[in-house]
N, C-alpha and C positions, 0 to 999 in steps of 0.2 A: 139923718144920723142913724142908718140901719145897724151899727151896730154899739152903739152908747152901752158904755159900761162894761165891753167886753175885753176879754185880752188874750191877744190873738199872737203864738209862735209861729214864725215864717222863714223858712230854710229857703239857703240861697239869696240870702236878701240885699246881699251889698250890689248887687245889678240886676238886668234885665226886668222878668218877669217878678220876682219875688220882689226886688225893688218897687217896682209899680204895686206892686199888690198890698206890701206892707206902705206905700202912700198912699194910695184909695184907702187903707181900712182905719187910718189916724183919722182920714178926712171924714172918714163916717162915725167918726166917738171911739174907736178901739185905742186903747192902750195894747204896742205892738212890742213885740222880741225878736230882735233881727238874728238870726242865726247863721252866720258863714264862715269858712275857714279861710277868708280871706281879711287878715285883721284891718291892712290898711283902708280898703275900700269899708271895709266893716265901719269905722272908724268914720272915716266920712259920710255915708250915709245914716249912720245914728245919728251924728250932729246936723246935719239937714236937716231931717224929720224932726230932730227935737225943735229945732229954730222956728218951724213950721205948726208945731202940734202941742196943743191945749191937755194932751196925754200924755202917759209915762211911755219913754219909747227906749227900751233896753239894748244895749247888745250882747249879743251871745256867741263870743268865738267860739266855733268847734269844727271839726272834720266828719262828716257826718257818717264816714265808711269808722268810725273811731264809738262804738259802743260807751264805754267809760265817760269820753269828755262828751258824747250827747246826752248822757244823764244828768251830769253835773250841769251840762249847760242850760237844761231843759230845766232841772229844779231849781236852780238857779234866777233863771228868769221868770215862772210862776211865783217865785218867791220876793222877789222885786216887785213883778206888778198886782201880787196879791192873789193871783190864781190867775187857770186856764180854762179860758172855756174852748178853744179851737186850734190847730193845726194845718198851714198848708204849705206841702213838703215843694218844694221849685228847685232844690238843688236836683244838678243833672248835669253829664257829659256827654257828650258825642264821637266817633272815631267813624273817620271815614277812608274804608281801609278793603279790598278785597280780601275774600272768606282765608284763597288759599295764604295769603300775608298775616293774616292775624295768629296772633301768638295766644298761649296760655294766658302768658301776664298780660294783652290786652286786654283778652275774654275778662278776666279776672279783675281789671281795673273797670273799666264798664258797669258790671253787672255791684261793684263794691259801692260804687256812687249810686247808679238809678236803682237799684233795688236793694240790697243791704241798708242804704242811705235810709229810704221810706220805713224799712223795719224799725232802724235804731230809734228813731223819732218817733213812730207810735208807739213802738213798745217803752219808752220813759213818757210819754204824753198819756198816755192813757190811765193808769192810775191819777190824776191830777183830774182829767174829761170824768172820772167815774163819782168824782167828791156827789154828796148828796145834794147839796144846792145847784150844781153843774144839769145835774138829772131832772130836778123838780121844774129845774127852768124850760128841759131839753131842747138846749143849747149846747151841748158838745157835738164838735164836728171834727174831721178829719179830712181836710180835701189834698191829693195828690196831683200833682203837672204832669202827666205821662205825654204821648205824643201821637199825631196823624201811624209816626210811622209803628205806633204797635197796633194798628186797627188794619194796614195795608204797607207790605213790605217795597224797601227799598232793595237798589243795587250799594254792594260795598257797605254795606253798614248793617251785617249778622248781628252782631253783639248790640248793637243801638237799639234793634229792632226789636230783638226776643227778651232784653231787658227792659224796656218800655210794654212791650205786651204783656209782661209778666207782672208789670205793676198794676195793669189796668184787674188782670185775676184777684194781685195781693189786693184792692181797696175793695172789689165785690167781695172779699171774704170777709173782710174786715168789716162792712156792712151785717152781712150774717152773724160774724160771731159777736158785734158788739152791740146789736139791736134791742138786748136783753139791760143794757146800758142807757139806752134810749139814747146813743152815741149815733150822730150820722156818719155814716163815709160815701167818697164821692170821686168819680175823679173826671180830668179835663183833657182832651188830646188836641193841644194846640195843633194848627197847622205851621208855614213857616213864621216865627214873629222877629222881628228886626232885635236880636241879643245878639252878645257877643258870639255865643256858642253859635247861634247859627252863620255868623257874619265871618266867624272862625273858619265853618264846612266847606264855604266860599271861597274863599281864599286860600283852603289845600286844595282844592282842582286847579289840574293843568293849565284849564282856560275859565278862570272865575263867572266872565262871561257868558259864554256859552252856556257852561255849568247850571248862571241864574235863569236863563233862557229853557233849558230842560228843565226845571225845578219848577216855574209857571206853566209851564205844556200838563202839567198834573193836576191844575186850579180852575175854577170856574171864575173865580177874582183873582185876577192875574196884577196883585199888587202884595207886597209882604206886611202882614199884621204888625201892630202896636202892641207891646208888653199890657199898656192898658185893656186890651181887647180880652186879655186873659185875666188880666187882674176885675174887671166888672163880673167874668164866669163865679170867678171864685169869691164876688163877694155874693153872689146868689145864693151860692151854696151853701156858702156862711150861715148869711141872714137866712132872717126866721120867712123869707119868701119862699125860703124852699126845704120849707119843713115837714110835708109830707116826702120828701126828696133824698132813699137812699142807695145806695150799690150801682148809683146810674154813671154811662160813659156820656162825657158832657163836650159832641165836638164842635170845636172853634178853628176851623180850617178853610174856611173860605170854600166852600164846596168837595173838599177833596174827595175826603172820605166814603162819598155816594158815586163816584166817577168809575 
């Protein structure tokens, strides 16, 4: 039960990654805050995890490119399960688009999810991570999902990439400036993990096939990750294992990243 007593908001939570993650961290003692703007699924996975968990397990509709309703939603749910002591951002979109085809309002929709998103969420989680008893414990953490592709670029996906690499920047600052907090941050660049979004990327090429076929010619384990396999990173990071552990890129790529 590495994290007993904690209570942990996780954006993105009605699938994939963030789903896993916020069920590994019930299973470890956290009382969890699901956060997505997707109510129906939001809805179903709350009732899951509560059917399942010995914890308070809230949910937290919001849009997280949406400032206003992640404050709300954010105090909201510290308020419910009594406080915060951590943060891990998993909302995230993908566009798989060549440079010269992309528009403004893609650039713009992209960069409002993977990076705006991360903002809105630390900046209302953080007063909450700074309470005096969050610090004495120093246990407040902030762990971001960023990706393989902001460590080594892809074709067709500008905006995916320099919004993903940008995040990896926002969490080493956020590191620096909240150290003074004795606040960790952290972040993870998955490699491919079997989510929708990625299962999405697949099935807009021409030849899905082929596609999956170039996309392991990139991998030293030439098989596609478990949401789990991200969700254990980020309970490391969480937990107090890795609590001399902050501004680090934490990757879970199956070897890519070093190729």
């Amino acid at each position: 039960m590495k994290l007993a007593g904690r209570h942990i908001l996780v954006t993105g939570a009605a699938s994939g990654i963030g789903r896993a993650t916020a069920e590994l961290f019930a299973r470890e003692g956290a009382a969890v805050a699901l956060l997505d703007r997707n109510a129906e699924l939001l809805g179903q996975a709350r009732a899951a995890l509560a059917a399942a968990s010995d914890h308070p397990v809230v949910a937290a509709p919001a849009d997280v490119t949406d400032e206003t309703a992640v404050a709300a939603a954010v105090a909201s749910a510290a308020e419910a399960m009594g406080g915060l002591d951590g943060v891990v951002g998993a909302a995230g979109f993908d566009l798989l688009k060549p440079f010269e085809e992309t528009t403004a309002a893609d650039w713009r929709k992209v960069f409002s999810i993977n990076l705006d998103g991360p903002f809105n969420v630390s900046k209302a989680a953080i007063p909450f991570l700074r309470t005096a008893e969050i610090r004495k414990g120093g246990r407040g953490t902030i762990v971001h999902i960023s990706s393989g592709a902001g460590l080594r670029p892809l074709g067709d996906r500008t905006a995916y990439c320099a919004s993903k690499a940008g995040l990896i920047m926002f969490a080493k600052t956020l590191a620096v400036d909240l150290a003074k907090y004795e606040i960790r941050a952290n972040v993870i660049c998955p490699g491919i993990i079997e989510t929708p979004m990625f299962r999405q990327s697949i099935d807009w090429a021409p030849d899905p096939a082929a596609e999956l076929e170039r996309v392991f010619d990139r991998y030293l384990i030439r098989r596609i990750g478990e949401p789990l396999d991200i969700a254990n990173g980020a309970l490391y990071l969480t937990s107090d294992d890795s609590k001399h552990v902050t501004g680090t890129t934490l990757s879970i790529d199956g070897g890519r990243s070093f190729l």
